[in-house]
C-alpha positions as CSV (number, residue, x, y, z in Angstrom):
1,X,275.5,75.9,162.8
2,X,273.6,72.7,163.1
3,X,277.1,70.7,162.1
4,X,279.0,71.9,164.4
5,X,276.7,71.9,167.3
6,X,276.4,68.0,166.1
7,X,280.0,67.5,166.1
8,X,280.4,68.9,169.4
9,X,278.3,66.4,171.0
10,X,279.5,63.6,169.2
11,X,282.7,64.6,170.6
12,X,281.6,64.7,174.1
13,X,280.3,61.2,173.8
14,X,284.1,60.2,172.7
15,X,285.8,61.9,175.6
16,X,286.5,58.9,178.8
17,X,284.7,59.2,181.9
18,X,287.2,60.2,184.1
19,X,285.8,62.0,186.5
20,X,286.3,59.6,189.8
21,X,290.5,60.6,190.5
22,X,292.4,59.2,193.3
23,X,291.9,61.5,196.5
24,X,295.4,62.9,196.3
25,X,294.8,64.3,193.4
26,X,291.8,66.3,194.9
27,X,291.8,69.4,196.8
28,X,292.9,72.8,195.1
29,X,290.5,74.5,193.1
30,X,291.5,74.1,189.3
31,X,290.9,70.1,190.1
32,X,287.3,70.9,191.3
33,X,286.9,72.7,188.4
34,X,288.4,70.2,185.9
35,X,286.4,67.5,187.9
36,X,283.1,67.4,186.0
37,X,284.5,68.3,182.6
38,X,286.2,65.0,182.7
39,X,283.1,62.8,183.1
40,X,280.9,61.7,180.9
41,X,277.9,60.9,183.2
42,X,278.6,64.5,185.2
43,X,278.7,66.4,181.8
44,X,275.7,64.5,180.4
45,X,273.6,65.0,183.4
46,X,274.5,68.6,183.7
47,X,274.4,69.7,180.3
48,X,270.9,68.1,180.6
49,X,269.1,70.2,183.5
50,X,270.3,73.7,181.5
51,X,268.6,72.5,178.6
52,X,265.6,71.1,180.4
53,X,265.5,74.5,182.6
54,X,265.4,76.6,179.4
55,X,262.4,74.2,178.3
56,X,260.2,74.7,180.8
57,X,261.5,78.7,180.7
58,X,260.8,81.5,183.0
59,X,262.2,81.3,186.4
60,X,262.9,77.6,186.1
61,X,266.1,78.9,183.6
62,X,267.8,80.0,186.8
63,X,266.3,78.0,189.6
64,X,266.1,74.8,188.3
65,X,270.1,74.9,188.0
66,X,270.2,76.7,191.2
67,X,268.5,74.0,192.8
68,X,270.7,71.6,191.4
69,X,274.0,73.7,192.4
70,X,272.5,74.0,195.8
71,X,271.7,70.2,196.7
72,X,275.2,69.0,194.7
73,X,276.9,72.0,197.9
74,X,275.1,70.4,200.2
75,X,275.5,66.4,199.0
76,X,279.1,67.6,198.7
77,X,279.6,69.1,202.3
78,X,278.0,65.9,203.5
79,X,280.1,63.6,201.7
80,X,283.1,65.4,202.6
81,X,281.9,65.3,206.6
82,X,281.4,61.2,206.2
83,X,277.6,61.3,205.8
84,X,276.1,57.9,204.2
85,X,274.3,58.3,201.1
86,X,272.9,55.2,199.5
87,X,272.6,54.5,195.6
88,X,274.7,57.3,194.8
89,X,276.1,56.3,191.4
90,X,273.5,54.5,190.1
91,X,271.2,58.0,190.6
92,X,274.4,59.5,189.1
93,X,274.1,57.6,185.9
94,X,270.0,57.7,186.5
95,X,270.0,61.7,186.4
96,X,271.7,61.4,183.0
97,X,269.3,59.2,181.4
98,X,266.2,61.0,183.5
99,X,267.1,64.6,183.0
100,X,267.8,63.7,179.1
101,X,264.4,62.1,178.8
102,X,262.4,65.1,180.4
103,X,264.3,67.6,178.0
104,X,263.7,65.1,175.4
105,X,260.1,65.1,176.2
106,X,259.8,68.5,177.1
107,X,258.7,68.0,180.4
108,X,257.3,71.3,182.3
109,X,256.5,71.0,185.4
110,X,255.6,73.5,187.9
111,X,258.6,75.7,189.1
112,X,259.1,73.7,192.4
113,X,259.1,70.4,190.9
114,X,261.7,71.1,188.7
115,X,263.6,72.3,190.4
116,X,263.4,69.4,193.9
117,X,264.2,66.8,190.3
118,X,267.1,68.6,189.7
119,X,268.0,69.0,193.9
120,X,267.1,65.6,194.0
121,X,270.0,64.6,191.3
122,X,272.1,67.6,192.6
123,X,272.4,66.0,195.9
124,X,274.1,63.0,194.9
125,X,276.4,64.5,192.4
126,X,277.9,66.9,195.5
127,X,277.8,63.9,197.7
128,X,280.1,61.3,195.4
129,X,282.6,64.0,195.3
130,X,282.8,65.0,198.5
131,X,283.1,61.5,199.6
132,X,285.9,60.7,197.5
133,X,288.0,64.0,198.5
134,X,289.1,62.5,201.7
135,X,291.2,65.1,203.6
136,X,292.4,67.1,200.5
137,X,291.5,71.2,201.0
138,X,287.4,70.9,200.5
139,X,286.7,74.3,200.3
140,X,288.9,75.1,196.9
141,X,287.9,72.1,195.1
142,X,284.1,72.7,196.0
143,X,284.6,76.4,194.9
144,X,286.2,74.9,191.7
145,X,283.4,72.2,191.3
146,X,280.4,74.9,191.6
147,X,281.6,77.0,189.2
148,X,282.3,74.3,186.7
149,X,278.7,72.9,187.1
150,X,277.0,76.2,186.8
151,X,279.1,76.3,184.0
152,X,277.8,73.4,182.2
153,X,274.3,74.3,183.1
154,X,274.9,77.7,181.2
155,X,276.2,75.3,178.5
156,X,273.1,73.2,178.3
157,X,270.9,76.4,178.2
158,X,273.4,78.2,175.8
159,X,272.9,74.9,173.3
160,X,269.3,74.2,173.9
161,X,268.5,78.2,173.1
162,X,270.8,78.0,169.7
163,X,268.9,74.6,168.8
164,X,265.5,75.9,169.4
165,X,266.7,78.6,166.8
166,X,268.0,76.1,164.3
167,X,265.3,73.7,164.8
168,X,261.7,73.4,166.3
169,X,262.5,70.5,168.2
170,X,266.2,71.2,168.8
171,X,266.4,71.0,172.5
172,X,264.4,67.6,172.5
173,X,267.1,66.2,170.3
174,X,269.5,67.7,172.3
175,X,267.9,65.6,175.4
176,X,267.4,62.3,173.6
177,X,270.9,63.0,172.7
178,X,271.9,63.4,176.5
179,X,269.5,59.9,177.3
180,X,271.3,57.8,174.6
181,X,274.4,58.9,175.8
182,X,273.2,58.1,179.1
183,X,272.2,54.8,178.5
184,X,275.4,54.1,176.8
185,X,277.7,54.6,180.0
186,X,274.8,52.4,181.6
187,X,275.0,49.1,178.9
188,X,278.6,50.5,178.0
């Protein structure tokens, strides 16, 4: 079990980061869903809050993704109506390495601080993608894009549960494995 959950990552942290397409490639839902399975950072920084939201347990499993899934809607909504949002990749490739090092710590805070960190990061994951959409069809790629995110924060939870069964410490090496990753794409 603990092989192939290794494996898996180590294949992640092979794929490219490809999640930035032109804008005419944008716009009908199976391309918001394939969006943030093609890059590293988004996978990464996803993967990361489920497994951090199953740390600090209890409500936080489903409202610290929720908050996330709810700032990236409105980040993306903003994005796509021309709102400016400064620093947006670099807290990209900062929620990666941040998320992965509070899992890797197990950080728990109190249920509303988890989950504004995880709006906070949410926010400018929506907004880069809806800035780069352009005047593609918004609503079927954000449908798309939501349901791939929630899907990789049921991932991230999924994993961290199975490690913590495996291992004591399992979801902490899952999160330093989501930093180191992190920090790859940041010196890579």
């Amino acid at each position: 079990m603990k092989k192939h959950l290794l494996t898996g990552l180590f294949a992640l942290a092979a794929s490219p980061a490809l999640a930035h397409l032109p804008p005419e490639q944008h716009g009908s839902f199976m391309a918001g869903v394939s969006h943030p399975l093609f890059g590293l950072d988004h996978i990464i920084a996803m993967v990361a809050v489920g497994i951090w939201a199953l740390q600090i347990g209890g409500k936080a499993v489903w409202a610290v993704p929720a908050g996330f899934v709810g700032a990236m809607t409105l980040g993306y909504f903003g994005g796509v109506t021309g709102l400016s949002l400064p620093f947006v990749e670099p807290m990209i490739l900062a929620s990666a390495i941040l998320i992965g090092l509070l899992a890797t710590f197990a950080v728990k805070p109190a249920l509303a601080g988890g989950v504004a960190i995880a709006a906070l990061f949410g926010l400018f994951h929506g907004h880069a993608h809806g800035a780069e959409l352009g005047a593609a069809n918004a609503l079927g790629f954000g449908v798309g894009f939501v349901i791939a995110t929630a899907a990789l924060h049921a991932a991230g939870i999924l994993a961290a549960g199975l490690m913590a069964r495996a291992l004591p410490y399992g979801p902490r090496l899952l999160g330093a494995v989501a930093t180191l990753m992190g920090l790859s794409l940041l010196l890579g």
